[in-house]
N, C-alpha and C positions, 0 to 999 in steps of 0.2 A: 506346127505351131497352131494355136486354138484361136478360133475368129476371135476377132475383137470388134464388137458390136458398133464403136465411135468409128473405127478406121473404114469400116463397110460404107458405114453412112457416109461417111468423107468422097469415099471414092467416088460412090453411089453417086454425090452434088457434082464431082468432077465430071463425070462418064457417061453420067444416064440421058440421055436425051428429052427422056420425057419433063425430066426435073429443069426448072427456070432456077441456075445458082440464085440470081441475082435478087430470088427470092429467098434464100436464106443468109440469117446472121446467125454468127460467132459471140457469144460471150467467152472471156476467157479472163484470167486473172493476170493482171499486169501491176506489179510493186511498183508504187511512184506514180501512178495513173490519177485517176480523180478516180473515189473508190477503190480502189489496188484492181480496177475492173475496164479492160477494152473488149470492142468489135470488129470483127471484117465478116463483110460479105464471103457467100460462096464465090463470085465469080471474081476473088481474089486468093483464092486456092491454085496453086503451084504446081507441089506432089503430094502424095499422099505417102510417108512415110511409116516403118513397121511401130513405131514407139514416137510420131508428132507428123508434124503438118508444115509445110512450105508455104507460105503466104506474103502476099505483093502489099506491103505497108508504105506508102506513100512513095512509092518506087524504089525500096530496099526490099529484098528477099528475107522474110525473117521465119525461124526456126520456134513453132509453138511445141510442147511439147503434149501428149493427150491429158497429162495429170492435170493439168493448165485451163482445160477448158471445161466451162462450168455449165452452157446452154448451147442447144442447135435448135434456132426455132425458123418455122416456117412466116416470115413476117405478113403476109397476104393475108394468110387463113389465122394467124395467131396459136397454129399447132405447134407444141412442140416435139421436136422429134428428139431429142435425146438431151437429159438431164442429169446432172454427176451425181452420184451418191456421198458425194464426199460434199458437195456445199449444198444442201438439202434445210 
């Protein structure tokens, strides 16, 4: 299976030590939201799944899937780390 660049960086917020999740947010596309648009932090990352992401949403486990999410931005530094091509 060929890397998938979002799901690296996911794992990467999960796993790496050097990285503070709690310093990254999630945009992602949510229908019925204010803007069809929500967030979660990194240190609301779960699993990291081969095709979405596991995330603690107000203490429900909910199911994003990668097409979904639009921004990983580092909020500290205001870098971003990865940006969909699809909402550009």
């Amino acid at each position: 299976m060929p890397s998938n660049p979002l799901r690296d960086l996911l794992n990467k917020i999960l796993w790496d030590p050097s990285i503070d999740p709690s310093e990254i947010i999630v945009y992602y596309v949510s229908r019925g939201a204010p803007g069809d648009k929500e967030e979660f932090y990194g240190t609301q990352i779960l699993k990291v799944w081969s095709r979405g992401v596991d995330v603690n949403i107000r203490g429900k486990r909910k199911y994003i899937p990668f097409h979904r999410i639009i921004e990983v931005k580092n909020v500290k530094n205001g870098k971003i780390l990865f940006k969909s091509p699809r909402f550009v």
